[in-house]
N, C-alpha and C positions, 0 to 999 in steps of 0.2 A: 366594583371591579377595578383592578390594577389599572393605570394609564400605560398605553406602549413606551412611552418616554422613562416612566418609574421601572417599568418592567426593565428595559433593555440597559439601566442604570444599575440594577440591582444583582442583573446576570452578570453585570462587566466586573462589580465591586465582588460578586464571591470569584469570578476567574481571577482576578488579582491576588487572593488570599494564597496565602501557601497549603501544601499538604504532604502526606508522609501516606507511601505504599503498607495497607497493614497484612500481616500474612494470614487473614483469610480471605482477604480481594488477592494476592497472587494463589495462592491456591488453586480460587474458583477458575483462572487464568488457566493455571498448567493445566487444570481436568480439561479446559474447552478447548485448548490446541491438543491437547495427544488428542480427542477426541475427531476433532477435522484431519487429523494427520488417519488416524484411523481408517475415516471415511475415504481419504486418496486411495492407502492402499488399497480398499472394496473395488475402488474405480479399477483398477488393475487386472480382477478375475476375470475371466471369461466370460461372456453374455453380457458385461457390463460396460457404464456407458463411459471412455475415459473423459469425453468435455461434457462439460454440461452444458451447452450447447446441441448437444446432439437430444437431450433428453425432451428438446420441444422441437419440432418440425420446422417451423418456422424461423428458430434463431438462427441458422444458417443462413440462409435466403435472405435477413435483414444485414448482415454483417457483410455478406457477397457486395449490397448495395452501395457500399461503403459506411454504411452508419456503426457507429459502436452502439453494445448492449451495456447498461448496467443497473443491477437488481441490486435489494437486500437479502442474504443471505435467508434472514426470516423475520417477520414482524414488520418492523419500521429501519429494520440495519442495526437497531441498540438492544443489547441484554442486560436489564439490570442483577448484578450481583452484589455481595455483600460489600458496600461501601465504594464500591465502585460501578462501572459499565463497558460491556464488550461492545463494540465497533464492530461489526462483519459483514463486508458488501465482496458481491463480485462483478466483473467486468470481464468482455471479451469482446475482440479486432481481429479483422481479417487483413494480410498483408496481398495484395498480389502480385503474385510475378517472382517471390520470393523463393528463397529455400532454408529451411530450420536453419543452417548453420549462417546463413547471413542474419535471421536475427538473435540466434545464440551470442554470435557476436556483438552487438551492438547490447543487449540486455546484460552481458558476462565484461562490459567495456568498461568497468564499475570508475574507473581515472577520470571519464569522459560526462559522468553524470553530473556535473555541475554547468558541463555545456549542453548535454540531450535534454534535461529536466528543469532548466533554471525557467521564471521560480518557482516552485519555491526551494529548490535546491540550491545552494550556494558556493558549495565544495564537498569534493570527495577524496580519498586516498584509499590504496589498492593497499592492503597488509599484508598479503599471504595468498597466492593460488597456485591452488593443483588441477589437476582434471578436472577433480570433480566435487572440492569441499572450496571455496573461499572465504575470508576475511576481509573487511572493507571498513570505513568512515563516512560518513555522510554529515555534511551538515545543512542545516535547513531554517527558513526565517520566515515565517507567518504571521500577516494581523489577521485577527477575529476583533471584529468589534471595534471597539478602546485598546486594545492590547496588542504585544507584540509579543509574539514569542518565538523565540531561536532556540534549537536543541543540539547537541552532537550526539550521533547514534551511532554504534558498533553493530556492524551484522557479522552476524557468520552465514553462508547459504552451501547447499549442497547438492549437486548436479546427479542426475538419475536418468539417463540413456535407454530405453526401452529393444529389446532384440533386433526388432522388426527396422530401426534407423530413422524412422518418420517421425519419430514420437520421443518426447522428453517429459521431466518436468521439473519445477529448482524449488527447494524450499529452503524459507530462510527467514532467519527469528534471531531478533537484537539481541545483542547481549551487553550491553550498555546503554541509555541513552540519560546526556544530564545535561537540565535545562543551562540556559548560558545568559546569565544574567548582565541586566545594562549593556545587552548587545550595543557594540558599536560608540561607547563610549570607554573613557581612558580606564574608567574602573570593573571593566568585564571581564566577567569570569565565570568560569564551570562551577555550577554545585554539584554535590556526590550526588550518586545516582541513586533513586527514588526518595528525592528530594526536589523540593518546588513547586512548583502550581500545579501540579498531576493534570495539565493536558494531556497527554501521554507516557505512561508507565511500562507500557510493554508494546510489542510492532511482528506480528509474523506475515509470511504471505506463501501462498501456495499458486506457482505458475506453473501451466500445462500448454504444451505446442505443440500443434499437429501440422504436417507437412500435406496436404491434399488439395485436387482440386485446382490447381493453378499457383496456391500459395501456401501461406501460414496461417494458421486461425491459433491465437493464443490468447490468456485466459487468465486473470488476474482473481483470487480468492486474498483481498486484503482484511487482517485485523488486527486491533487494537484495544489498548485498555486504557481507561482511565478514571479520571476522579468520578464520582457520583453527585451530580447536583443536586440541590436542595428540594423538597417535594415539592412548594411552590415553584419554582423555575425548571423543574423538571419538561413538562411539553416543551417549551423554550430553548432549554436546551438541546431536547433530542431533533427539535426539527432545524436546529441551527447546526448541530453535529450532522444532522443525514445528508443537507443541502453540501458541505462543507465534505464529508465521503465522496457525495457522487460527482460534486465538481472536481475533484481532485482525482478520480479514479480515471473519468472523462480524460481530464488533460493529460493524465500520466499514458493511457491507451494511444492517442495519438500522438504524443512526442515521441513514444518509441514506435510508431508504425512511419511517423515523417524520417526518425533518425534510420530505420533500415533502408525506406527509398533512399535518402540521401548518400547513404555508406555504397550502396548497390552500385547507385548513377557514377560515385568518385572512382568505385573500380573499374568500372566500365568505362573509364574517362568520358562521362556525359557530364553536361551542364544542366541542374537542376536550378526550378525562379526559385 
């Protein structure tokens, strides 16, 4: 049997190698987002459930207590596909005291994510917004491991207001992102995009907020795509990607439920610790 030391040496030396997006790992990509985008609009019908939150009794009642939820979408969070693997956890927080458009605000504040989110957010820039379609930048800087890695991501996201005024929800899927080589020293620089170490090839997410109850309960459906590890490091990697999801979904939940208190307190001219 492998040593953890060999092991964790071996997973670090294939995340170092480079790789190339092939098209039939985006493919398998596109089919599995129209697919989720599918599933929202179902949430939409009549009789049906718009949070998933609502679909167990319980998850309300934990999120009222202040705790965040977050599950894997299905299995262990990872789908393998061909040459690659889909990413798909979801998350939801309850705000209180709130009102949707305080944290419409602060979530739609896309300038401000390098301050709501840091780290692993590093900088953002706003490109383009209307009501209800935006354009954004993000960058971002993570170790796993041995490794470092910095990206810059383009989103586009698109805002969806439901009749009734309580209820929203944004979807939004990269339309760029390329790794950013020797971050941080004098020779850094973008490679073209799906190109590089396929940590991440592709980024969508699907948010729903509902206004009830005292507050906001909003609802994170984040995923992702990328390289496919090798059979032997395959466990290894899925349970270092899952931990690596649900940490990040965690922290991402409550910096935007701290940034809405805080935005709230500023209008209100309160002093928050």
């Amino acid at each position: 049997m492998m040593s953890s030391p060999i092991l964790l040496l071996s997973c670090a030396i294939w995340l170092a190698q480079s790789a190339e997006l092939s098209p039939e790992t985006l493919q398998a990509w596109q089919q599995y987002a129209q697919s989720a985008d599918a599933t929202m609009q179902l949430r939409l019908r009549p009789g049906r459930k718009f949070l998933w939150i609502d679909e167990t009794p319980t998850r309300a009642l934990i999120l009222k207590s202040g705790r965040i939820l977050v599950e894997p979408s299905q299995g262990r969070g990872s789908i393998l596909v061909p040459k690659g693997m889909i990413h798909h956890w979801i998350g939801a927080a309850f705000v209180p005291n709130a009102k949707l458009d305080d944290v419409l605000a602060v979530v739609r504040d896309y300038e401000r994510y390098g301050e709501y989110y840091r780290p692993p957010v590093i900088g953002a820039k706003l490109i383009e917004k209307s009501i209800e379609r935006t354009r954004y930048s993000v960058q971002t800087l993570k170790k796993v491991m041995f490794v470092t890695s910095a990206m810059e991501v383009g989103y586009e996201s698109r805002l969806v207001r439901l009749p009734e005024g309580r209820r929203c929800y944004i979807t939004t899927r990269s339309t760029r992102i390329q790794d950013i080589q020797n971050y941080g020293q004098p020779d850094q620089k973008a490679l073209a995009p799906d190109h590089g170490n396929g940590y991440v090839w592709r980024l969508a997410s699907i948010e729903r907020y509902e206004e009830r109850e005292g507050g906001v309960y909003l609802e994170v459906e984040a995923m992702g795509l990328s390289r496919q590890s090798p059979a032997g490091l395959r466990l290894v990697v899925k349970s270092v990607a899952a931990k690596l999801s649900r940490d990040s979904m965690v922290a991402s939940l409550e910096q935007t439920r701290a940034a809405v208190v805080c935005s709230r307190a500023a209008a209100q001219g309160q002093v928050t610790p």
